[in-house]
ROGU-83060 format. One record per residue (C-alpha): residue in one letter; x negated, y negated, z. Coordinates in Angstrom, 1 decimal. Layout:
BEGIN
<node><r>A</r><u>X</u><v>Y</v><w>Z</w></node>
...
//
This chain:
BEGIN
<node><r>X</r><u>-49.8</u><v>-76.1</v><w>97.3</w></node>
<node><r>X</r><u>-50.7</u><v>-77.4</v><w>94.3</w></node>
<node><r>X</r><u>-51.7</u><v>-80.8</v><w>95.5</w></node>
<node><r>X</r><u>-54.1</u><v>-79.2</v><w>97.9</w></node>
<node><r>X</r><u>-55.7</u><v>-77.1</v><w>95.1</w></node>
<node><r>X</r><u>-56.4</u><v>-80.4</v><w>92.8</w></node>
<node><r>X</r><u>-58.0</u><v>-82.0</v><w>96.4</w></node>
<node><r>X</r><u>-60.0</u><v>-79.1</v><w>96.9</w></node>
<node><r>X</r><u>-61.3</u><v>-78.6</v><w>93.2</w></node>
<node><r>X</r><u>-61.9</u><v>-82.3</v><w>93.3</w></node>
<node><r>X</r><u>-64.1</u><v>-81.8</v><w>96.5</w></node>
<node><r>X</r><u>-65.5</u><v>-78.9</v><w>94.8</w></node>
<node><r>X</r><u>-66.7</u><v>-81.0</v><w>91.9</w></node>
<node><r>X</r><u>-67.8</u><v>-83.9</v><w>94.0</w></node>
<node><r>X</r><u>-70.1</u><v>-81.4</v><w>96.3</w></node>
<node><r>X</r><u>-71.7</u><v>-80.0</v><w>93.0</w></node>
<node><r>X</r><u>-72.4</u><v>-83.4</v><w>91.7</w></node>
<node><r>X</r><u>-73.7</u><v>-84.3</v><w>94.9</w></node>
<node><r>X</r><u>-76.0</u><v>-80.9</v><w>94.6</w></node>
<node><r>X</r><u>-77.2</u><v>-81.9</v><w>91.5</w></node>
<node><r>X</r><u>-78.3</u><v>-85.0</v><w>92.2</w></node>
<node><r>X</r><u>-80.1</u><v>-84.1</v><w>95.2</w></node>
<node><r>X</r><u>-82.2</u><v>-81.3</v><w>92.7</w></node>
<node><r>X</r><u>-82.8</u><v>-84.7</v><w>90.5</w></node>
<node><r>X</r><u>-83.9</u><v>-86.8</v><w>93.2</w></node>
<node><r>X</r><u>-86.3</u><v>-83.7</v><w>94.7</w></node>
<node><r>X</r><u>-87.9</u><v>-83.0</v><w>91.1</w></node>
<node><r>X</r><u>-88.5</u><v>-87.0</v><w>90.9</w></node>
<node><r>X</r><u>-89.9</u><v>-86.6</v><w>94.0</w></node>
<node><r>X</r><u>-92.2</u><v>-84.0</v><w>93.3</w></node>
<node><r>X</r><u>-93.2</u><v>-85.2</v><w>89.9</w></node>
<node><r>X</r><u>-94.2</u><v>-88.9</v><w>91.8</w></node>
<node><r>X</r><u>-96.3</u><v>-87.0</v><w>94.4</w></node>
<node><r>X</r><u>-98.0</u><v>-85.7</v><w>91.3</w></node>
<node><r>X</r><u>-98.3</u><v>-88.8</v><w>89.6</w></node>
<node><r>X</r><u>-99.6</u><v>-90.6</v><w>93.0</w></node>
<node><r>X</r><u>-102.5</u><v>-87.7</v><w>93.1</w></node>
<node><r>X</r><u>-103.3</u><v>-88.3</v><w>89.2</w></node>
<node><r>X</r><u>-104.0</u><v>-91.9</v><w>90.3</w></node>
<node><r>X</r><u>-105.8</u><v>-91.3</v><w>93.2</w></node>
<node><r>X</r><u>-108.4</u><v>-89.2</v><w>91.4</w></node>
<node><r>X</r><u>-108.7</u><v>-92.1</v><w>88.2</w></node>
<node><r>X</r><u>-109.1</u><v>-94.9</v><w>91.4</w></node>
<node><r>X</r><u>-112.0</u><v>-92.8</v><w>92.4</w></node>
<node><r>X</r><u>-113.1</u><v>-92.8</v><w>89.3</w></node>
<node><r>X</r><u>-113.3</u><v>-96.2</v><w>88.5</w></node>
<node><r>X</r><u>-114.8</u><v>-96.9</v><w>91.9</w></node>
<node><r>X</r><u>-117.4</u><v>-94.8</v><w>90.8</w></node>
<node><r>X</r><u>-118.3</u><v>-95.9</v><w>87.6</w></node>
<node><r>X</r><u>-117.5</u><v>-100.0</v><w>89.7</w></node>
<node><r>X</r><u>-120.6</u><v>-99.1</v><w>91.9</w></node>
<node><r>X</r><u>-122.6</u><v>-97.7</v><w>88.8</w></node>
<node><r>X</r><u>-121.7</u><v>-101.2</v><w>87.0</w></node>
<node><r>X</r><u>-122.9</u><v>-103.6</v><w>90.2</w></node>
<node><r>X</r><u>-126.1</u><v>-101.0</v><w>90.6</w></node>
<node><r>X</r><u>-127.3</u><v>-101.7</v><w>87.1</w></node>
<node><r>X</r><u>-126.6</u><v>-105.6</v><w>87.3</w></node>
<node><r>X</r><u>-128.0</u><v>-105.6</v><w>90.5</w></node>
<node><r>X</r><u>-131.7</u><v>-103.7</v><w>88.4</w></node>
<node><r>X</r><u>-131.4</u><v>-105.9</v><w>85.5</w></node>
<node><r>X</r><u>-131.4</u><v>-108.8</v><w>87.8</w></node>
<node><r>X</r><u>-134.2</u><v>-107.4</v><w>89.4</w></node>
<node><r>X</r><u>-136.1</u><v>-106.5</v><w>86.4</w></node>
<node><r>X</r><u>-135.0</u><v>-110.5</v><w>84.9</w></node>
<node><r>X</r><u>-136.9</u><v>-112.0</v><w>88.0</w></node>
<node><r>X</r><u>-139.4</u><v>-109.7</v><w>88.0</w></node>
<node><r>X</r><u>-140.1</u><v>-110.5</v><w>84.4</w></node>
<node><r>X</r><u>-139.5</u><v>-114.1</v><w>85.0</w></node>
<node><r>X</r><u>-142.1</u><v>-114.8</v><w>87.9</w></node>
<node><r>X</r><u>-144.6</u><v>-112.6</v><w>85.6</w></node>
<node><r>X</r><u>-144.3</u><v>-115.4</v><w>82.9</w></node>
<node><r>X</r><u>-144.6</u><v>-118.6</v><w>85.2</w></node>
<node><r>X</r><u>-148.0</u><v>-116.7</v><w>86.9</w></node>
<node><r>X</r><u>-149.5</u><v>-116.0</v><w>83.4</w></node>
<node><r>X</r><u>-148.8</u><v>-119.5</v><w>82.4</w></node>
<node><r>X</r><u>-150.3</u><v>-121.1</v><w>85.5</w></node>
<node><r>X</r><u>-153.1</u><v>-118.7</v><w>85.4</w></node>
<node><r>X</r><u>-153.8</u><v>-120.3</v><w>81.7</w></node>
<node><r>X</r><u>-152.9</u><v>-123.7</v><w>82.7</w></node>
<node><r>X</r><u>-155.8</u><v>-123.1</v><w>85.1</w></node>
<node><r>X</r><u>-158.1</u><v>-122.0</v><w>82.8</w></node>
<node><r>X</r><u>-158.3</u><v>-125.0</v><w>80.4</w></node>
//
């Protein structure tokens, strides 16, 4: 009789360590779920802020050129004029 209790104490201790692993792994779970959804909201960020970065290259670019061409016409119009 005594043999069985020691088994069954043993199972009984196995199953709780089992149980409380299981509670571990679900909280990791949970708290990666909330991590992922942290990340998710800074990646739309930076995407954001990305197209923000290549809109204001693309009009200082723009505004370069357009600055640019203005020079060369002024100084053909006064290469013209002398």
């Amino acid at each position: 009789m005594r043999e069985n209790g020691k088994t069954y104490n043993r199972f009984i201790a196995g199953l709780k360590a089992m149980i409380e692993h299981l509670e571990f792994l679900e909280d990791e779970v949970r708290r990666c779920y909330h991590d992922m959804e942290e990340y998710e909201a800074k990646i739309d960020l930076l995407e954001t802020q990305k197209m923000d970065l290549v809109e204001a290259l693309a009009n200082k670019t723009w505004q370069d050129m357009r600055q640019t061409a203005f020079r060369r016409r002024q100084a053909r119009k006064w290469r013209a004029r002398t």
